[in-house]
PALO-509603 format. One line per 3 residues: number of its first residue (from 0); their letters; for each residue x, y, z of C-alpha. Coordinates in nm, 3 decimals, always signed. Layout:
N
NUM	a	X Y Z  ...
This chain:
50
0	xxx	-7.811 +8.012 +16.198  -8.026 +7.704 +16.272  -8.371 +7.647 +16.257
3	xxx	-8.567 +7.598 +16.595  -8.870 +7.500 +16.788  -8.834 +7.793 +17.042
6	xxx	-9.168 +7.911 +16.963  -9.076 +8.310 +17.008  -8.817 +8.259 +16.759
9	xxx	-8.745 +8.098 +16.398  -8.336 +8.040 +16.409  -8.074 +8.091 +16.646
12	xxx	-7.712 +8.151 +16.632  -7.428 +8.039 +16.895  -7.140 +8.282 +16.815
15	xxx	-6.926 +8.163 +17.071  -6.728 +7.795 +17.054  -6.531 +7.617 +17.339
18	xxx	-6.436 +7.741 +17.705  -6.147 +7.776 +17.952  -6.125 +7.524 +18.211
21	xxx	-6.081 +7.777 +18.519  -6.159 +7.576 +18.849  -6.273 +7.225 +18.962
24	xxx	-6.632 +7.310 +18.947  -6.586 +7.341 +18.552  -6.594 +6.941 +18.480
27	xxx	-6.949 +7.001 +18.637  -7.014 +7.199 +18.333  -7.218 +7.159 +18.015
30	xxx	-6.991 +7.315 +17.766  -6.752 +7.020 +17.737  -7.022 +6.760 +17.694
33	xxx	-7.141 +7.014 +17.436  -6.869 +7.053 +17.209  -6.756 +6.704 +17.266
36	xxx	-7.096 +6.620 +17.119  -7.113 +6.883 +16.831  -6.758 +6.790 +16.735
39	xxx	-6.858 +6.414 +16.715  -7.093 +6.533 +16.503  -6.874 +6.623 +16.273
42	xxx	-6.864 +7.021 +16.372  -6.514 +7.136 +16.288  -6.603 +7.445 +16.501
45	xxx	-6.559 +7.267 +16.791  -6.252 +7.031 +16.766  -6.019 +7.005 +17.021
48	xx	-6.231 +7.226 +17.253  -6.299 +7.157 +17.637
């Protein structure tokens, strides 16, 4: 879990990594500029994920 500014809530938690590139309309998407990002980060999590 990770801390947050949401103000009705203290943490969060993202159970869910990565995505399945099902159509045309998914390079529109923010999950791969997500987990590109996170995994730049250094977020094993998320390596090799669209």
């Amino acid at each position: 879990m990770a801390d947050t500014t949401i103000e009705w809530t203290d943490a969060t938690w993202n159970p869910v990594a990565g995505c399945t590139i099902l159509t045309a309309g998914c390079t529109n998407c923010y999950a791969m500029r997500m987990a590109a990002r996170l995994e730049g980060m250094g977020m094993e999590k998320y390596h090799g994920l669209t």
